[in-house]
Backbone bond lengths (Angstrom), bond angles and torsions (degrees), N, CA, C in turn:
res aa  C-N    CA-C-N  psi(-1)  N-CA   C-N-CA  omega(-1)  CA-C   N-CA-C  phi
1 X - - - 1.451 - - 1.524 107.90 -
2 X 1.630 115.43 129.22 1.092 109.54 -169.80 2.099 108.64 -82.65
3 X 1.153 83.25 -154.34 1.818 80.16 178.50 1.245 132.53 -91.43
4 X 1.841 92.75 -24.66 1.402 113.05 175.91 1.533 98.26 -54.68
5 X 1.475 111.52 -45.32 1.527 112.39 -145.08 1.468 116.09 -85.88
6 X 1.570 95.62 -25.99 1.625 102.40 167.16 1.601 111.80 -63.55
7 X 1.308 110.49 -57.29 1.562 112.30 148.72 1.601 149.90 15.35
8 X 1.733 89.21 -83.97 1.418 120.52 161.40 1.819 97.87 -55.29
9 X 1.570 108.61 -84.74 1.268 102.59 -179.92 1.428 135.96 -35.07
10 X 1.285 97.69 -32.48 1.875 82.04 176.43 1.639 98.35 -84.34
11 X 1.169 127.11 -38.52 1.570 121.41 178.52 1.602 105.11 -41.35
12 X 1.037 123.97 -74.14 1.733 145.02 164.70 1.924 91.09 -17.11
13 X 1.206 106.59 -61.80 1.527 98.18 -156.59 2.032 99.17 -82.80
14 X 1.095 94.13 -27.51 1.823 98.45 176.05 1.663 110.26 -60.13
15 X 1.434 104.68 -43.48 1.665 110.94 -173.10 1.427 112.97 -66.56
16 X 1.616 109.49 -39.68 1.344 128.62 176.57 1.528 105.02 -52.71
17 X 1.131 113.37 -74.47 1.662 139.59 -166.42 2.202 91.25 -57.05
18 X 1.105 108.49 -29.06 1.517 103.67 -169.54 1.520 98.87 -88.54
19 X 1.525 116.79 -34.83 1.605 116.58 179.12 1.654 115.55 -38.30
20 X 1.885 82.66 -62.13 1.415 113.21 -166.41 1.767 118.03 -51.81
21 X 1.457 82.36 -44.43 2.078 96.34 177.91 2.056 100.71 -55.15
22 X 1.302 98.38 -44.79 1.669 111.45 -174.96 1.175 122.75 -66.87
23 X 1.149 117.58 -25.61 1.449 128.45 158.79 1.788 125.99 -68.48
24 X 1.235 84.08 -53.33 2.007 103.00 173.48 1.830 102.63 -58.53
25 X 1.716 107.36 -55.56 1.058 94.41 149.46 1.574 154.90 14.24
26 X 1.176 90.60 -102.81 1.638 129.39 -179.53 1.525 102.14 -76.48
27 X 0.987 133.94 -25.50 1.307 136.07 -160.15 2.239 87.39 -101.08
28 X 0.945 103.36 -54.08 2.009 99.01 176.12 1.366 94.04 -66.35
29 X 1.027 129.84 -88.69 1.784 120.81 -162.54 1.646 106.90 -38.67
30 X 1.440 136.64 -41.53 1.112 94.87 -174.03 1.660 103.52 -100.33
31 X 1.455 129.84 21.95 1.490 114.34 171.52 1.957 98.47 -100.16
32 X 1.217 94.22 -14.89 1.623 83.39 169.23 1.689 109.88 -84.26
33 X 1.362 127.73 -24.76 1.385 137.03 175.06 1.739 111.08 -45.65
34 X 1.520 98.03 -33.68 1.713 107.91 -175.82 1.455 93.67 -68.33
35 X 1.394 85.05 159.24 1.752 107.05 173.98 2.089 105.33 -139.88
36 X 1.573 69.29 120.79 2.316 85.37 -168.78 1.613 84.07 -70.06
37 X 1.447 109.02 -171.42 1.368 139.89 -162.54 1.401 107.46 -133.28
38 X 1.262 138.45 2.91 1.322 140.78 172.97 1.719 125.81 21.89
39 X 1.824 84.21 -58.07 1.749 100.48 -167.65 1.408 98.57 -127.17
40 X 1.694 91.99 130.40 1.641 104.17 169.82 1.445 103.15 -46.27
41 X 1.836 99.16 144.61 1.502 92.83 -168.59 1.715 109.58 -88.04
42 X 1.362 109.48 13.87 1.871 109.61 166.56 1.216 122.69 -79.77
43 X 1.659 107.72 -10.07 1.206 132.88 174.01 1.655 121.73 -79.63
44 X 1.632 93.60 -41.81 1.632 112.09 178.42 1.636 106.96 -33.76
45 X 1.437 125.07 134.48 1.506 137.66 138.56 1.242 102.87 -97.18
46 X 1.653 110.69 152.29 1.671 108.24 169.14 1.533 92.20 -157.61
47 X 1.232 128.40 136.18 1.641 158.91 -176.98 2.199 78.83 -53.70
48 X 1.202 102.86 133.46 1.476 91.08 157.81 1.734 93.22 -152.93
49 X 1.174 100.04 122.64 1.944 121.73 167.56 1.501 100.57 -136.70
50 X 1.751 96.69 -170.31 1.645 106.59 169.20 1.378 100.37 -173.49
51 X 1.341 102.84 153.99 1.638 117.20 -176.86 1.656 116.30 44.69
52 X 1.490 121.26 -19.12 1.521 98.26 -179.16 1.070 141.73 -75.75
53 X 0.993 150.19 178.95 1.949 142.33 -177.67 1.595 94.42 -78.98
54 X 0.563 130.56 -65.63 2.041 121.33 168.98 1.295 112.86 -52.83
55 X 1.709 141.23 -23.70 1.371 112.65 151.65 1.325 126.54 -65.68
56 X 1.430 130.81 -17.89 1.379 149.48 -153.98 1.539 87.16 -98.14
57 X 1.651 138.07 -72.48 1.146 142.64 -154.85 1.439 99.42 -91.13
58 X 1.476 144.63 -7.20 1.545 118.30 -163.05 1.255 134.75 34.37
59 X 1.438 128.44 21.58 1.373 127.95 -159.77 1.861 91.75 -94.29
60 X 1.101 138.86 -42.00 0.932 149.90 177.77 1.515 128.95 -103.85
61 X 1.433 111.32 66.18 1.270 116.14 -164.66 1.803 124.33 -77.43
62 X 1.481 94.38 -12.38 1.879 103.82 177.72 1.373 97.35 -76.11
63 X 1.368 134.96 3.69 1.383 136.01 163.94 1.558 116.37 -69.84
64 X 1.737 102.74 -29.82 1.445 107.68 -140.58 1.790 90.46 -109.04
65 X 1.410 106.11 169.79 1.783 92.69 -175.34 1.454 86.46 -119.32
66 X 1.361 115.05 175.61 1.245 148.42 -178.42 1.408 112.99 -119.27
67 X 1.096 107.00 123.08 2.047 98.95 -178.28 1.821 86.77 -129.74
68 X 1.407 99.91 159.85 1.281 121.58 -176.98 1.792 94.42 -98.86
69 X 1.247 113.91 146.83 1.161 109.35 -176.40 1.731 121.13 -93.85
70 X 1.385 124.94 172.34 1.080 102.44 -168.05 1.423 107.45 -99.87
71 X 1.602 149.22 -168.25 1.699 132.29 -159.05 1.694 92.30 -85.08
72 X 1.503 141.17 -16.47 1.341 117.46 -159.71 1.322 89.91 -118.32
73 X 1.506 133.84 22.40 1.650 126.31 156.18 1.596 122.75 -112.04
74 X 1.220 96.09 79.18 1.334 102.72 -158.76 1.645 106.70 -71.04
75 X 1.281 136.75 19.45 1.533 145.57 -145.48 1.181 102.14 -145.50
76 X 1.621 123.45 124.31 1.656 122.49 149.71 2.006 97.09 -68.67
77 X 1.445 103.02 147.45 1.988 97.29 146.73 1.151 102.32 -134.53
78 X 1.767 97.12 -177.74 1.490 113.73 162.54 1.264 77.29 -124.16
79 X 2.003 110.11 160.55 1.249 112.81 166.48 1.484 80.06 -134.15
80 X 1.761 111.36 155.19 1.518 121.97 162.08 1.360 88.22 -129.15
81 X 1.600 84.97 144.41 2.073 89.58 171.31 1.674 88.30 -137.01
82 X 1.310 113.81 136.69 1.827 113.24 -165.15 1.661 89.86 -155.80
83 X 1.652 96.15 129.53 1.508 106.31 156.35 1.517 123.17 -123.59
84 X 1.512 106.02 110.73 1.355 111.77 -150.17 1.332 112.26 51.72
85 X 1.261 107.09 -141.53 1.675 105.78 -166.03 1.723 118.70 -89.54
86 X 1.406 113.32 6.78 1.455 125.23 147.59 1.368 123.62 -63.56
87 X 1.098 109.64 125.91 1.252 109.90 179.50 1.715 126.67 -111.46
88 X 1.320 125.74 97.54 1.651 142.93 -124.44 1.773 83.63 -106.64
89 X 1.238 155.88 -23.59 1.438 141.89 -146.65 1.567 82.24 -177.09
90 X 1.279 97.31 136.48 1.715 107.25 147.53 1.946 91.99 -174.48
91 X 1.987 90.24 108.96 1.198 91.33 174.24 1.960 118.96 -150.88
92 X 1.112 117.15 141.40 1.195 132.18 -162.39 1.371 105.70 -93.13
93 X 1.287 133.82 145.55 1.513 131.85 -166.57 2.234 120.60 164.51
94 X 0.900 103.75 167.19 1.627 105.53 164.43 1.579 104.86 -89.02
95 X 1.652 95.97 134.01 1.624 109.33 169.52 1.667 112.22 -117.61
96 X 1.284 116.65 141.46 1.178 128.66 178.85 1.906 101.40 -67.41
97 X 1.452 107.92 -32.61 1.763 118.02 -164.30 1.261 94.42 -109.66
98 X 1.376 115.08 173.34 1.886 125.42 162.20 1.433 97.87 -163.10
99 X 1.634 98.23 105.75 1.420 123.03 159.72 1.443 120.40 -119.13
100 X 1.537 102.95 75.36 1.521 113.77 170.17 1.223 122.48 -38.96
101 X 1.147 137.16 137.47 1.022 139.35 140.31 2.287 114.48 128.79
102 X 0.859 102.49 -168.75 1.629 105.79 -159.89 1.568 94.38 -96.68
103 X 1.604 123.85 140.49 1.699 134.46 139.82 1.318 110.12 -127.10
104 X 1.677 93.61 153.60 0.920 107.39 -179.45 1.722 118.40 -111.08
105 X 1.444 138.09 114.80 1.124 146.82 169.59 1.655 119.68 -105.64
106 X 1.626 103.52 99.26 1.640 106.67 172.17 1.704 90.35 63.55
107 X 1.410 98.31 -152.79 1.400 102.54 178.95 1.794 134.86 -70.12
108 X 1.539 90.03 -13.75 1.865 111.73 167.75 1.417 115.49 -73.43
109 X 1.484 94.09 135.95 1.312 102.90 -166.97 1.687 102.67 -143.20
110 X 1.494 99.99 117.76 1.892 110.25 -160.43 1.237 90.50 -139.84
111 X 1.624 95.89 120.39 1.402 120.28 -174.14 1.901 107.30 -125.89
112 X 1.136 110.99 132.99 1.777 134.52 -164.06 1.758 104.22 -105.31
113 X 1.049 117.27 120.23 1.214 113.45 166.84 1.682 105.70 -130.65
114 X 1.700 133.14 139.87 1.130 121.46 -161.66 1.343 117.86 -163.64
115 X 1.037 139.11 99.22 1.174 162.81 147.26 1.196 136.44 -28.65
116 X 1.553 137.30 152.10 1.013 121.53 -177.50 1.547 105.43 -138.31
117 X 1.305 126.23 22.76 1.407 128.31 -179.53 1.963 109.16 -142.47
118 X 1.791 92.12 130.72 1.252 102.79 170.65 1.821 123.54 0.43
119 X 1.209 140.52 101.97 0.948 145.48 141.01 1.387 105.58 99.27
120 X 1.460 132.22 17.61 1.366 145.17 -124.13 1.979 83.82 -123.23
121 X 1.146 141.94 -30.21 1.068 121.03 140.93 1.668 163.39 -22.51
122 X 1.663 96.83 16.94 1.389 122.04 168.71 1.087 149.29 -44.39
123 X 1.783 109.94 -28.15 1.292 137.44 -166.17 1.401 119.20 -58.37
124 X 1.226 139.17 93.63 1.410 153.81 176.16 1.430 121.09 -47.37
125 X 1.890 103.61 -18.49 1.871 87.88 167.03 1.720 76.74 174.63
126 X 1.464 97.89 98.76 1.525 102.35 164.25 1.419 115.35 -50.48
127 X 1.260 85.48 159.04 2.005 97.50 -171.12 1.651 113.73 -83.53
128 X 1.534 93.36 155.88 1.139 83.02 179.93 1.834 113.19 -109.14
129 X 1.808 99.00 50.97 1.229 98.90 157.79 1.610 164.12 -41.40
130 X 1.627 121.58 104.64 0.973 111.88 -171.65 2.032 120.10 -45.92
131 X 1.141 120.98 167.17 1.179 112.09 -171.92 1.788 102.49 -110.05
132 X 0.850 136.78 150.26 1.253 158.29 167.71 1.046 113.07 -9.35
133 X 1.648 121.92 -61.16 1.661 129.36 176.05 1.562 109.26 -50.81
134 X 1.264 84.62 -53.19 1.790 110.79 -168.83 1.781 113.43 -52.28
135 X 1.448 104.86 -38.21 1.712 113.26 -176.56 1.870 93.40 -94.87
136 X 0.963 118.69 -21.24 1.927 109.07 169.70 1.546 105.03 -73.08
137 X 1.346 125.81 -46.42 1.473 127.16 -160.14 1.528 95.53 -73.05
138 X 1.585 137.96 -53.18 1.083 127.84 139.58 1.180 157.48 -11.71
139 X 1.765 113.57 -36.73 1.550 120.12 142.71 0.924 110.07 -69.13
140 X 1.598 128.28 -78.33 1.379 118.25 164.19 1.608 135.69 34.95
141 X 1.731 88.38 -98.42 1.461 120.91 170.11 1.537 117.14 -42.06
142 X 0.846 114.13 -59.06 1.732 144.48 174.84 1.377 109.29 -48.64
143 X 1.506 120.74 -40.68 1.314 157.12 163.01 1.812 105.49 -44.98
144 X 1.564 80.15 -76.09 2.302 90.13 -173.57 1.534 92.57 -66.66
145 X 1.508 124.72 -34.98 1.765 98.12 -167.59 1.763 109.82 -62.21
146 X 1.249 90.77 -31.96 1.857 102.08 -160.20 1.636 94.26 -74.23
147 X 1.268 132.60 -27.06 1.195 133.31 170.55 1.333 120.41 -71.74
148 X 1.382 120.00 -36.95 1.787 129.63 -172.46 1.557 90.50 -81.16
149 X 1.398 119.98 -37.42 2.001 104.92 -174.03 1.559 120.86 -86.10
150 X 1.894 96.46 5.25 1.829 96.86 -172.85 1.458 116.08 -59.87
């Protein structure tokens, strides 16, 4: 076997072996991305404030109220809504929807964090997690460069 060919083959088995990791991948980040339903949502508590320095920090929560949710919000959130380093929304509450995770619009930047258990709305500054597609297209990429410079 020449060198080229050993070559080829390990390339062949690297691309393979790199697919496979990218798939397994993509397949954990977005089944951990879901959010279960645990508790009937008549059951749901969820932290609900907005904009104050104790909804943002939780350090002082006998400030903050607790509402029972109503039967079609089955979700605690946090929402952040931030332009640049202003910060325009930051509010805790029951959601009827749950769209985890961070977008980006122009210079606004509104990030979802969301829960599905009693009072479980804690989160001090949702992430600004890439989403699932976004961290596969990234191996990927990383993938064809390392392949085009072999």
């Amino acid at each position: 076997m020449s060198f080229s060919d050993r070559h080829m083959t390990v390339c062949t088995c690297t691309s393979t072996l790199f697919i496979l990791v990218a798939i397994l991948a993509y397949t954990r980040v977005s089944t951990a991305m879901k959010v279960y339903r645990p508790v009937p949502a008549e059951l749901l508590r969820c932290w609900r404030c907005e904009n104050s320095h104790n909804c943002q920090t939780m350090k002082h929560t006998s400030n903050l109220s607790i509402v029972t949710c109503e039967l079609d919000e089955p979700f605690c959130t946090v929402l952040k809504l931030q332009e640049k380093d202003d910060m325009r929304i930051f509010r805790r509450d029951c959601t009827h929807t749950c769209n985890h995770g961070c977008q980006r619009t122009g210079s606004l930047l509104s990030c979802t964090y969301c829960c599905s258990n009693s009072l479980c709305n804690t989160d001090t500054a949702p992430s600004h997690a890439i989403s699932a597609r976004t961290f596969v297209l990234i191996l990927l990429l990383g993938k064809i460069i390392h392949f085009l410079y072999l």
